[in-house]
N, C-alpha and C positions, 0 to 999 in steps of 0.2 A: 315771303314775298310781299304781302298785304303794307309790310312796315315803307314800301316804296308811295306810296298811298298820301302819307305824311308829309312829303316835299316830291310832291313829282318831278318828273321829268317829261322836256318837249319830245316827240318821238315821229323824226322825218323818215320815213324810206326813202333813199334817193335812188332813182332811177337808173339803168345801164347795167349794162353786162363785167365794169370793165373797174366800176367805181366803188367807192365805200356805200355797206346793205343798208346801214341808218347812222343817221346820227341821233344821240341825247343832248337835250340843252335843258340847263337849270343857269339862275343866277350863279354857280360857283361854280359850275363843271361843265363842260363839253367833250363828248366822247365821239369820236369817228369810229363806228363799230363794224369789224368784216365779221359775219357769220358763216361758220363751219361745222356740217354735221358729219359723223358717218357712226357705221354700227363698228368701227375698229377702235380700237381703244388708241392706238396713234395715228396721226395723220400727215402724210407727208403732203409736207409744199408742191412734191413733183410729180405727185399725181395726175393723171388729165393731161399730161403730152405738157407739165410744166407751168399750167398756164398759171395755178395758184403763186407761184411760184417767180414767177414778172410781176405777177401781181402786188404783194405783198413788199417788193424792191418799190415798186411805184410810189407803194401807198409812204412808207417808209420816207420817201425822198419829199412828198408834196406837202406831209404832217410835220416834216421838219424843220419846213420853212416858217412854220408858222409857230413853231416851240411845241405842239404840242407829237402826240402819238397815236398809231392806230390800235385799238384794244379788239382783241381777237378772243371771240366769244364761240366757244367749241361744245358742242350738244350730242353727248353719248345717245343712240339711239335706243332703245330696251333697256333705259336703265330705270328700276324705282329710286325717286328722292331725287333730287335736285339734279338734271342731267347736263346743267350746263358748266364749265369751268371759263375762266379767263383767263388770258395770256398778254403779254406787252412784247416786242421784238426787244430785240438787245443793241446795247450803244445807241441808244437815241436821247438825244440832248435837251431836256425839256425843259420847261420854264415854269415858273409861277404855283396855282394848287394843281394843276398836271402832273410839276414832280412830285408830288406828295403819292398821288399813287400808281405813277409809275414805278416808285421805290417797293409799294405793296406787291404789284403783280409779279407773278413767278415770270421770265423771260422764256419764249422761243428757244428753242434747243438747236443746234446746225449739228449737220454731218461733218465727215472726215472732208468734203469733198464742197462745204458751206451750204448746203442746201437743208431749208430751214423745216423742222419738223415740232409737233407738239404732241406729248404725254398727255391725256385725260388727266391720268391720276395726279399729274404733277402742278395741275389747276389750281385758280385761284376761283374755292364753290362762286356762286351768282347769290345765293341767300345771304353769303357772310358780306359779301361787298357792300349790297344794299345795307345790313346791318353796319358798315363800315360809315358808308356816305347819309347815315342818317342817325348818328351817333350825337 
């Protein structure tokens, strides 16, 4: 983690219930980040009476106008070593170095029924990314 040190990043919380948790700004990159914890190792969008689940449609529609993506960063609770993964949804039309690693991150998984879900295990770690974006 230390290696993010080397080229930070701006780090906004943005406020509201309804909105993306933070944003990252660097001169190369900006990331609109939803944060996601639990102690299950999958996490369904439709948990909470759905509401993750509007959510993530919203985010998806307001990130696409502008070419870029929202990066969903998921934090195993009890885990030793790195507990966070990242994820990108799927079909989102990027632009510029966004495609660059939207092409890296593993995609959102949907059910039979479209409703979006993500594997821990099937993350992209948080140490290799920073190793990634500071290569």
């Amino acid at each position: 983690y230390l290696k993010i040190t080397e080229r930070p990043f701006l780090v906004l919380r943005a406020a509201g219930s309804f909105g993306i948790d933070i944003i990252a700004i660097r001169d190369d990159f900006s990331f609109p980040i939803e944060v996601k914890s639990s102690i299950y190792e999958v996490f369904r969008f439709t948990m909470s009476n759905g509401r993750a689940q509007e959510q993530i449609i919203s985010h998806m529609e307001i990130t696409s106008r502008a070419g870029i993506f929202p990066v969903y960063a998921y934090r195993l609770k009890r885990v030793k070593g790195d507990p966070w993964r990242l994820f990108a949804p799927p079909g989102m039309q990027v632009r510029g170095n966004m495609a660059l690693i939207y092409r890296l991150l593993p995609k959102l998984e949907t059910t039979g029924s479209g409703n979006y879900i993500m594997h821990w295990n099937m993350g992209f770690p948080l140490h290799k990314f920073i190793g990634y974006l500071n290569r």
